[in-house]
C-alpha positions as CSV (number, residue, x, y, z in Angstrom):
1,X,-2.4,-22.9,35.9
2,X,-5.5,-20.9,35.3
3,X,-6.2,-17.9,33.7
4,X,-8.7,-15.9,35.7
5,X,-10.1,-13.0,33.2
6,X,-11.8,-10.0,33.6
7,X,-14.1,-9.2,31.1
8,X,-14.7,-5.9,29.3
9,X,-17.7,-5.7,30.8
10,X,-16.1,-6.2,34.0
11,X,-17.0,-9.9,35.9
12,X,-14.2,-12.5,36.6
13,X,-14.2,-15.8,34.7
14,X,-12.0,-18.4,34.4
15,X,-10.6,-20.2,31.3
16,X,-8.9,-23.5,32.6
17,X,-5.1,-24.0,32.1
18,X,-5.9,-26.5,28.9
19,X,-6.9,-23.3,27.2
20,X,-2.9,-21.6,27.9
21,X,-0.6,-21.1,25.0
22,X,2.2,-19.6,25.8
23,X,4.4,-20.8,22.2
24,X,2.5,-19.5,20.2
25,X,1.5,-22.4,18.6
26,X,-1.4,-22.5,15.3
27,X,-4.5,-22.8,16.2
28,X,-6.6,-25.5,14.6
29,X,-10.3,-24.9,15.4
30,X,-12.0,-28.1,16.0
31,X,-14.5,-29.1,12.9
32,X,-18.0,-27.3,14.5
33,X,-16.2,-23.9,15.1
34,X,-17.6,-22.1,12.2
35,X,-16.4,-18.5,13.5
36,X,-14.0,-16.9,15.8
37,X,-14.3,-13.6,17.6
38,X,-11.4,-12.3,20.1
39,X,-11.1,-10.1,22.7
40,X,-7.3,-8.4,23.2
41,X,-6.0,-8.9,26.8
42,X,-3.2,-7.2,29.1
43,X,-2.2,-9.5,31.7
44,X,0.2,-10.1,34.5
45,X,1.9,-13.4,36.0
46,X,1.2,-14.3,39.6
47,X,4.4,-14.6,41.6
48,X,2.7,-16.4,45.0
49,X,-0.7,-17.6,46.6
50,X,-2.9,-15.5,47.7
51,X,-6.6,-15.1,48.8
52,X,-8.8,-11.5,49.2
53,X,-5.6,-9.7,48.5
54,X,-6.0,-6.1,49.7
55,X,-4.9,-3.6,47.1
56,X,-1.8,-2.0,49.4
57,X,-0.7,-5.4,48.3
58,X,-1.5,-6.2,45.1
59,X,1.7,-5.4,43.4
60,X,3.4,-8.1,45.4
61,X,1.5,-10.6,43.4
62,X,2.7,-10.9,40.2
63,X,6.0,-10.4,38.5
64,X,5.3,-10.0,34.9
65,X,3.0,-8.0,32.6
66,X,2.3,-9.0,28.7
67,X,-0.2,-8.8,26.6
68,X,-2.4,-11.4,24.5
69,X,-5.6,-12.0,22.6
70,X,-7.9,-14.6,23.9
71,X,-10.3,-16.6,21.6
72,X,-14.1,-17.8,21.8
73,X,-15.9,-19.7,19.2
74,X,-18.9,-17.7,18.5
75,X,-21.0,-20.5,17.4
76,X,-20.8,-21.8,21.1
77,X,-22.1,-18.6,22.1
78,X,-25.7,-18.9,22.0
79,X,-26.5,-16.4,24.6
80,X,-26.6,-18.8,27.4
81,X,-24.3,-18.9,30.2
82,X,-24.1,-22.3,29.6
83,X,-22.6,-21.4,26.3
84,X,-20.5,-18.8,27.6
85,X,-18.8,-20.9,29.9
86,X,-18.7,-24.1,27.0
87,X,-16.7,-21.5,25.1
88,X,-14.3,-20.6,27.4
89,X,-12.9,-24.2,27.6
90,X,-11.9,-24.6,23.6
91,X,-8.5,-25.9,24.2
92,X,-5.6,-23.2,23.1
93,X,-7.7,-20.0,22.6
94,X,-5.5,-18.1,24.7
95,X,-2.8,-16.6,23.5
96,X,-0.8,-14.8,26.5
97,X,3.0,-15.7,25.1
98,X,6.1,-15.9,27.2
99,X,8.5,-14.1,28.3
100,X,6.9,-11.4,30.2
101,X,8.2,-7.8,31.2
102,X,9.3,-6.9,34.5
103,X,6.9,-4.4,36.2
104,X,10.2,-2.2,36.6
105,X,10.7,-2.6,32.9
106,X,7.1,-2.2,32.4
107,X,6.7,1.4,34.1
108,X,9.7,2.3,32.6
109,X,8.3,2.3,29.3
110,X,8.1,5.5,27.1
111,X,4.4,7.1,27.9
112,X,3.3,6.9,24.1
113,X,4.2,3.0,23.5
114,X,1.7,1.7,22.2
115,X,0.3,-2.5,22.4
116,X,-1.1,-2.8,18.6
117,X,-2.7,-6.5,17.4
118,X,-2.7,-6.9,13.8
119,X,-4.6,-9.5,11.3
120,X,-2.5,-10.3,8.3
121,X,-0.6,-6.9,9.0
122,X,-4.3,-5.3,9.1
123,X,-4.6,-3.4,12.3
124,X,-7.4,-5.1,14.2
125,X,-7.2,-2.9,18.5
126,X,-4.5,-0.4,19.2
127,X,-4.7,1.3,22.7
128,X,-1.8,3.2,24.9
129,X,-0.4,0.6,27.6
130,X,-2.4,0.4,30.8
131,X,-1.2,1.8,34.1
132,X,-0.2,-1.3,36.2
133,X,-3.1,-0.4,38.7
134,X,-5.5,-2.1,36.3
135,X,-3.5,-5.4,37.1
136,X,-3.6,-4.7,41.1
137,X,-7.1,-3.7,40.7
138,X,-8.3,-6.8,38.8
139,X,-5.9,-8.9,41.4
140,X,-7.5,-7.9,44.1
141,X,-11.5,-8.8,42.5
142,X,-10.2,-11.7,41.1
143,X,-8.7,-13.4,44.6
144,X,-12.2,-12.3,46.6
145,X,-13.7,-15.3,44.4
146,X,-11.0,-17.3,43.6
147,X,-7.8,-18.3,45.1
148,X,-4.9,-17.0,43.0
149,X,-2.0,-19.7,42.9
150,X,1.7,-19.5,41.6
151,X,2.0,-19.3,38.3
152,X,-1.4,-18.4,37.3
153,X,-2.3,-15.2,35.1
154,X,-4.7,-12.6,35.3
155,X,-5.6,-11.4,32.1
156,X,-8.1,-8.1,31.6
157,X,-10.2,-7.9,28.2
158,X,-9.3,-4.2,26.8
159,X,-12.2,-4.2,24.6
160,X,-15.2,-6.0,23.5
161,X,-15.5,-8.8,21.8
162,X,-15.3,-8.7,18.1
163,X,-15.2,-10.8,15.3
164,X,-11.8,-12.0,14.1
165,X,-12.5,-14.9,11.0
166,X,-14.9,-17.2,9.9
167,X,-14.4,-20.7,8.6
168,X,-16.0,-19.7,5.4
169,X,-13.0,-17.7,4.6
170,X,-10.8,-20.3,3.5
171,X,-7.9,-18.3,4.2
172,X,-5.4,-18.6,6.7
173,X,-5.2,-15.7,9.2
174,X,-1.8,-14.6,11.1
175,X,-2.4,-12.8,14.8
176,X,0.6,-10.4,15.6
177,X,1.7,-8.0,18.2
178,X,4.2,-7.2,21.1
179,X,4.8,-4.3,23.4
180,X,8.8,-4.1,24.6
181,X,10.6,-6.6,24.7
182,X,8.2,-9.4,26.1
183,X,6.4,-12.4,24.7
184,X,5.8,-11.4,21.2
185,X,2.3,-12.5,19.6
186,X,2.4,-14.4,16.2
187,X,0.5,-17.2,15.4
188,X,-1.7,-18.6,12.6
189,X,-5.3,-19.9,12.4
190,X,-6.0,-22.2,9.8
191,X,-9.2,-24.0,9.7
């Protein structure tokens, strides 16, 4: 299923299903990705079909929230659009792991929780969790372009990208986080 994203800067793309990991598997960056930047991601599961939902509805869409980091090899990224959308088709660059929490669960979470992504237990984005009206919000842009499908995600950048390694590093780098008791983030890149 596809993984229709709004961006920081607030259009929808989409990053085909090839892209999905949802195991947390290591990433091995094919041999011309010479850096990696990320962009963390709150995201929510779509529960049925829909097309132009209207935002009364929106939170009959989906039945899961989590949270993720997606990837984009930065080399690819020559300023093009061409290059934008090349990049968003590197197979496994994003990370939005299984199992999600319940919207119930979800709202009943203690205001100052907290979704923090580390870097080899550095802290790379920390930010308070996002009302579930961002989900219905980016639901209902999302489905005026696309038709949303079972089993698809919705994912919403919650900041910029930045950079996250570069192959010159020669040094393995672990990705961590988890909010609740959903999907918990930890994976490795090794180039």
């Amino acid at each position: 299923m596809n993984i229709l994203t709004k961006t920081f800067g607030g259009r929808i793309v989409c990053r085909p299903d090839t892209t999905w990991e949802k195991d947390n598997a290591d990433f091995y960056p094919p041999q011309f990705v010479e850096a990696l930047t990320y962009a963390p991601v709150f995201f929510a599961h779509i529960l049925k079909p829909g097309r132009s939902v209207q935002k009364k509805f929106a939170g009959r869409y989906f039945d899961g929230i989590g949270f993720g980091i997606l990837l984009y090899p930065q080399n690819i990224m020559d300023g093009s659009p061409e290059g934008y959308a090349e990049a968003l088709c590197l197979d496994k660059t994003s990370y939005l792991p299984a199992p999600c929490i319940s919207p119930a669960e979800y709202s009943s979470l203690p205001s100052e929780t907290e979704f923090i992504l580390k870097k080899n237990e550095h802290i790379l984005f920390r930010c308070a969790i996002p009302p579930l009206s961002m989900v219905e919000d980016a639901i209902v842009q999302a489905s005026r372009l696309a038709y949303i499908r079972t089993g698809d995600a919705v994912a919403i950048e919650l900041a910029a990208r930045s950079p996250l390694m570069q192959k010159s590093e020669l040094r393995d780098t672990i990705a961590s986080g988890q909010v609740g008791s959903g999907g918990k983030l930890d994976f490795s890149i090794i180039f």
